[in-house]
Every structure is written in structure tokens, then in C-alpha cells.
C-alpha positions in Angstrom: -28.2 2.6 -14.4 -29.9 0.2 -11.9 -27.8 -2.0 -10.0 -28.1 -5.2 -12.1 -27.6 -3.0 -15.2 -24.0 -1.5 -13.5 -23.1 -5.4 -12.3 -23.9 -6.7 -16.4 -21.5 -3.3 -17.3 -18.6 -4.3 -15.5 -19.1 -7.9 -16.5 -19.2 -6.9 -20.2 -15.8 -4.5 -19.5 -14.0 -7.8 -17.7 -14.9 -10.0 -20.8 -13.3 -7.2 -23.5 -9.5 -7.2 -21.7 -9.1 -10.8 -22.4 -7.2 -11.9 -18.9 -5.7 -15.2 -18.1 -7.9 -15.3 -15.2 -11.0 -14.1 -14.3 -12.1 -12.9 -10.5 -16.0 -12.6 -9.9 -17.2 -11.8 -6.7 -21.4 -11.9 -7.0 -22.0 -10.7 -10.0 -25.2 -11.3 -10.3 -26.6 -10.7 -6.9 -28.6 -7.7 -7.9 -30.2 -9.1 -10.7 -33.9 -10.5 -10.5 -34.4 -14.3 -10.5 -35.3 -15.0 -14.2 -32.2 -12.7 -15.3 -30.0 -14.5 -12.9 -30.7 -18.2 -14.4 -30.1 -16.6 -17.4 -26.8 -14.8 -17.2 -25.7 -18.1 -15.2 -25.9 -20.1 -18.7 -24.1 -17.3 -20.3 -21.0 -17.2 -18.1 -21.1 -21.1 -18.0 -21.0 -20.9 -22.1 -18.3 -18.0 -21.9 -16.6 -20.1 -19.6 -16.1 -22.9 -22.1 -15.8 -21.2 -25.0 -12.5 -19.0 -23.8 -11.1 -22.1 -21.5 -10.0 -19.4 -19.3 -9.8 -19.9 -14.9 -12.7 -18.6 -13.1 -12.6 -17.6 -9.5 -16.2 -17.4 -8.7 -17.2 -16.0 -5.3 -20.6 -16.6 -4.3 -23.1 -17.1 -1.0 -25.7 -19.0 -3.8 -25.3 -22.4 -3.4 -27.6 -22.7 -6.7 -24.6 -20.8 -8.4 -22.0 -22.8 -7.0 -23.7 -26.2 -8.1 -24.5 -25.5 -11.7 -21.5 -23.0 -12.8 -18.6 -24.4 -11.2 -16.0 -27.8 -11.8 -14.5 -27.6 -8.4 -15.8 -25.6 -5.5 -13.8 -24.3 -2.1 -16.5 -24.2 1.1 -15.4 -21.8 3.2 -16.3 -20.8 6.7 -15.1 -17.7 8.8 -12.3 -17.6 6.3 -11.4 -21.5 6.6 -11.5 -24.0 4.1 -14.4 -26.8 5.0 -14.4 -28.7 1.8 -13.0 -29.2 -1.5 -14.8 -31.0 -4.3 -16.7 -31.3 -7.5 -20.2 -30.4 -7.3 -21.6 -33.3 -7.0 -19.1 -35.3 -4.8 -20.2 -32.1 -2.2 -23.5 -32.9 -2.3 -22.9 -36.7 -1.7 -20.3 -36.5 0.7 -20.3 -33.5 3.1 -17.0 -33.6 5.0 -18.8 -32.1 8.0 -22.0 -30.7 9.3 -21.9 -27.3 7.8 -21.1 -28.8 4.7 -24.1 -30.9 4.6 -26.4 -28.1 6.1 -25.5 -25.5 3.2 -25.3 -27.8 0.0 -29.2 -28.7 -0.7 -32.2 -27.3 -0.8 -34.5 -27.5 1.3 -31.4 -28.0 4.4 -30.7 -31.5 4.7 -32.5 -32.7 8.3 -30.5 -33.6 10.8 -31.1 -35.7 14.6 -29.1 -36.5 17.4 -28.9 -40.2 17.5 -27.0 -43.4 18.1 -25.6 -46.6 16.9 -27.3 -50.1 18.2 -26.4 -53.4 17.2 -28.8 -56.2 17.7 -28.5 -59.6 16.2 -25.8 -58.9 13.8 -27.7 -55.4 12.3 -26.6 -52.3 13.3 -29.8 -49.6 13.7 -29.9 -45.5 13.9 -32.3 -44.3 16.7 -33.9 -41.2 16.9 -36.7 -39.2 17.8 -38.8 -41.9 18.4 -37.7 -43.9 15.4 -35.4 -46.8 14.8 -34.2 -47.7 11.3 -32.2 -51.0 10.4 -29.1 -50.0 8.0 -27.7 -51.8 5.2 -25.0 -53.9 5.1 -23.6 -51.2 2.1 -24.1 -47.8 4.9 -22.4 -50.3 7.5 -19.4 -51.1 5.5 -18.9 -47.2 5.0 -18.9 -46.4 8.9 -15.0 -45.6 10.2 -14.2 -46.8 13.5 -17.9 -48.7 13.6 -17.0 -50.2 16.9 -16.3 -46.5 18.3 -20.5 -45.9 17.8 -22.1 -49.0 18.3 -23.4 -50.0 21.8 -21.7 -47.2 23.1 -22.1 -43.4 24.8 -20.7 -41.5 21.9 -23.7 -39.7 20.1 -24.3 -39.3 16.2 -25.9 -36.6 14.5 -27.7 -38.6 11.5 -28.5 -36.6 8.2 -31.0 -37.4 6.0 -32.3 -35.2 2.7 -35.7 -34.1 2.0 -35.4 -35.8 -1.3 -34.2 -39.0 0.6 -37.6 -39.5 1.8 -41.2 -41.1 0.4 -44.1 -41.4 1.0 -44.7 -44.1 -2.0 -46.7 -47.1 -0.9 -44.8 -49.7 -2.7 -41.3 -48.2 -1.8 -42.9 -48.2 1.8 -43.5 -52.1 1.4 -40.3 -53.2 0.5 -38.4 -50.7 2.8 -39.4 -53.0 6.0 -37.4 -51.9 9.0 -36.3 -48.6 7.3 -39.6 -45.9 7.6 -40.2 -43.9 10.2 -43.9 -42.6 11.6 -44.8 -38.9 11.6 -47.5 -36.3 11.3 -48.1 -34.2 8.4 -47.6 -30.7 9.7 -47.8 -28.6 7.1 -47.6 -29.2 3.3 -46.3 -27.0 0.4 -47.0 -28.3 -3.1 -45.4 -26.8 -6.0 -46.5 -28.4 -8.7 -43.7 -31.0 -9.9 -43.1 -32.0 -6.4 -44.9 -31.6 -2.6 -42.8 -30.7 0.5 -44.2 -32.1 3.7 -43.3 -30.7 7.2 -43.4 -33.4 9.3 -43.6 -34.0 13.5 -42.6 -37.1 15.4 -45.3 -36.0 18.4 -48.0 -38.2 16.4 -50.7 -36.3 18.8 -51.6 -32.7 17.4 -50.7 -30.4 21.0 -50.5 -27.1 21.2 -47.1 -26.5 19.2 -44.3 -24.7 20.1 -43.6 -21.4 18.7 -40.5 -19.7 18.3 -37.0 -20.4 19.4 -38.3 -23.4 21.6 -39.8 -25.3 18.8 -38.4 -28.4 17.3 -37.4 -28.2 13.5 -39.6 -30.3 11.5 -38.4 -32.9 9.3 -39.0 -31.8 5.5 -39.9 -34.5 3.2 -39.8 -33.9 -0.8 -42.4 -36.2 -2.2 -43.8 -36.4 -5.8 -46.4 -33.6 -6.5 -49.3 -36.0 -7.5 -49.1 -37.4 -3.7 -52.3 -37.8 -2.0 -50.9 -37.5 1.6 -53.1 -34.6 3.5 -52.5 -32.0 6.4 -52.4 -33.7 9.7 -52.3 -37.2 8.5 -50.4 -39.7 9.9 -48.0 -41.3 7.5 -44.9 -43.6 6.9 -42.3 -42.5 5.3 -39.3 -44.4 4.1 -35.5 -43.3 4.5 -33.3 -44.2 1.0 -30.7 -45.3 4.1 -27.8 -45.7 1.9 -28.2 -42.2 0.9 -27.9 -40.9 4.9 -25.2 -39.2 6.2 -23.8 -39.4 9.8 -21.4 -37.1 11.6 -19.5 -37.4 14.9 -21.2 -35.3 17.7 -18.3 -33.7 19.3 -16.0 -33.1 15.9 -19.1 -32.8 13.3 -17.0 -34.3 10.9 -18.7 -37.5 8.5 -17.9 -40.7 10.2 -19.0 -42.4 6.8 -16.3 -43.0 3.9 -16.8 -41.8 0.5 -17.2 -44.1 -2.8 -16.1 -43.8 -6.1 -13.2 -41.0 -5.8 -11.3 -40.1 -2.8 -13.9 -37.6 -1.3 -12.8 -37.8 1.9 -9.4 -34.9 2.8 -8.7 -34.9 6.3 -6.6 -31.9 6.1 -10.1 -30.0 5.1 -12.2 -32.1 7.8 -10.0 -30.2 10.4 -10.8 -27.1 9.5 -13.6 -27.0 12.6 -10.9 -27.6 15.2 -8.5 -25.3 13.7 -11.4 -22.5 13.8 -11.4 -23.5 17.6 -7.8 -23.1 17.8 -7.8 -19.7 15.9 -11.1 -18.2 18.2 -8.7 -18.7 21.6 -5.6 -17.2 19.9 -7.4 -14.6 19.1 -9.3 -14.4 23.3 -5.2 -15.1 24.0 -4.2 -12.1 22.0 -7.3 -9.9 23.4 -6.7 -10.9 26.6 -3.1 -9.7 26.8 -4.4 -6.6 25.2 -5.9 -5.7 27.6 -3.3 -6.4 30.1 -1.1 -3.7 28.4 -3.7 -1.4 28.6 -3.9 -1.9 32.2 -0.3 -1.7 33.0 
């Protein structure tokens, strides 16, 4: 038996003993791409039907989103976030939360806060974008970030961005300016690699080069390789994130999708790593002695 084959076995072997809860871990990693989006609809159906507990472990964020009710982000064995599906995906606790639900990867700048003439603007890159009075409202601590030294990291998703003309006309002091890179179009929708250098120099190549900024625009748009275009940011769909902590400086709506306790888990990963150098380090001591 192939390896998918074995993985559907055991599946089918699992299903038979009827148990009170189920424990997956990947198993459908070895099966091809059209197989997988299949068997995904079947365990989601089998799901239902028994109304049985599934612990589903998975690295496929494409998994994670379509199967699950409530999902547990985890990082070096810590708890990041957890949420429904969609609450993730709208309000990332922190950065690798953010950076690991979405595809493509969710862009992200250093920036700051400046407030001019009672508006508060995000600048980066070369780029400043006015933010509305909804994203304001949503920013804890505001006075913290604005007009002050303490950096942002400011998140915006591929899908967050558009090249439109009549969205660009109304969006006013929210586009940005960039260069069309590079340009993948995949039928339903065009993705657009993106520089702020508006001159075309001799790029970059390798670990010095700046990520690009990935737009995903409708695929009937017109924009071309190396053009230089405006894009505009759906601001109150941004995210921002405190430099130092990476934790979202922006409050959540709807349902309490903000848990400190998990927004911690960064800085108790910091506190773990020098336990651990302590306990190495006095290892090593014995050794010695």
C-alpha cells in the first residue's frame, strides 16, 4: 500500500471502534491535492454526522480553516491563539498569528503613528495613509503610538489591496504608489508583486532583498509588468502590532477576540528559552566540577 492508501486504512480502522473522541494527527498529508480536498469534506461530513470531539493536528492552515470550529495556534509548544476560524483570521493576537493564517502571508512594514490636524496616519516605506476614525477607535493605549518613538509593525492582506480605479477615487488619502514587479495571474484572480523603489535598479537578490508587497487583484485587471500603479488599502481591514511585544495593539469587534493570557505566550517563550540557557549553563558547571 502507498502511503496515502496506509493513512485512508487507519482512518477507516479509527471510524469502525466508535470512540468518544477522536485524535488525528495529519492524516492526509500524504495524499495528493485533489484527494486531500476531498477526504477534507468527508471527515467534515463524518464529523457532523457522529457529533463526536475531534482533535485535529495539522501544519495546513487550509485544513485548519475549513475543518475545524475552534482552532489552538501553537508555537514551540506554546499556545499563540485561540479562536474560531474566522475570528483568527480577523484578529491575529500577534505577529505569527497574522503571518501563518492567510494565503499568500499577510505583508507586513515597520512603521509609525502620526497625528496631524486631528487624523492620525500610518507611515511606511515611502507611504503615508490617513486612518479612519473606526481603525482609530480600535487602537489601545493610542497615545502610547502617536507622535512618539515606539515603532509599529502595520499588516495589511493581499486581498486588502486594489487596484480598482473607482475604489482608488474614493479612497483619497488611503493608496499607496508602487511598481509592478512581477505578476502571477491565475485565472479568477491576479497576484501583483509590488516595490516601493518606483525606479527599476538593479534588484537585490537573495537574503538582502526586501520582500515585496503582494497584492490580490481581480483577474480581469489590466495593470502590466513594471507599471506604476496605485493601489488602495481597505484600512479598516489592517492590522498593527507592537514592535517590541508583537502583540495586536488593535481591539477586536463583535466577540471578545482579544485573550491576554494567550497574547503572552511570546514572552513566556522568552522566559522558557533562558530557563532552559539557566539549566544548560549549570549543566555544564557540574560537568566541570
Amino acid at each position: 500500500l502507498s502511503g496515502g492508501q496506509k493513512q485512508r486504512v487507519a482512518l477507516g480502522r479509527a471510524i469502525v471502534r466508535e470512540p468518544k473522541v477522536f485524535l488525528l494527527d495529519e492524516p492526509l498529508s500524504n495524499l495528493d491535492a485533489k484527494l486531500r480536498a476531498s477526504m477534507r469534506t468527508e471527515i467534515t461530513k463524518l464529523h457532523q454526522r457522529l457529533g463526536t470531539t475531534f482533535i485535529y493536528v495539522t501544519h495546513d492552515q487550509v485544513e485548519a480553516m475549513t475543518m475545524g470550529t475552534r482552532i489552538v495556534v501553537m508555537k514551540d509548544g506554546l499556545i499563540q491563539q485561540v479562536d474560531t476560524p474566522i475570528h483568527l483570521f480577523d484578529y491575529p493576537a500577534n505577529l505569527f498569528v497574522a503571518g501563518f493564517i492567510g494565503t499568500p502571508q499577510m505583508n507586513f512594514f515597520d512603521a509609525k503613528l502620526v497625528g496631524e490636524n486631528n487624523k492620525v496616519y500610518v507611515e511606511f516605506e515611502n507611504a503615508k495613509v490617513e486612518l479612519t476614525q473606526n481603525m482609530v477607535s480600535r487602537i489601545r493605549n493610542i497615545d502610547d503610538y502617536v507622535n512618539t518613538d515606539k515603532p509599529i509593525v502595520f499588516g495589511v492582506r493581499p486581498e486588502n489591496l486594489n487596484d480598482d480605479e473607482e475604489t482608488i477615487a474614493k479612497s483619497n488619502n488611503m493608496t499607496i504608489e508602487v511598481r509592478v514587479d512581477q505578476l502571477e495571474r491565475l485565472g479568477a484572480e491576479t497576484l501583483l508583486y509590488c516595490k516601493f523603489e518606483l525606479e527599476d535598479n538593479n534588484d537585490v537578490i537573495g537574503e538582502g532583498a526586501k520582500k515585496p508587497l503582494i497584492a490580490k487583484v481581480d483577474g480581469r485587471s489590466t495593470t502590466s509588468q513594471g507599471e506604476i500603479i496605485k493601489l488602495a488599502l481597505g484600512v479598516d481591514h489592517c492590522h498593527m502590532f507592537d514592535k517590541d511585544t508583537e502583540l495586536s495593539i488593535l481591539e477586536g469587534e463583535g466577540t471578545k477576540a482579544y485573550v491576554p493570557e494567550y497574547n503572552n505566550a511570546k514572552l513566556a517563550q522568552q522566559a522558557l528559552e533562558e530557563q532552559e540557557a539557566l539549566a544548560n549553563a549549570k549543566s555544564k558547571k557540574k560537568k566541570k566540577d
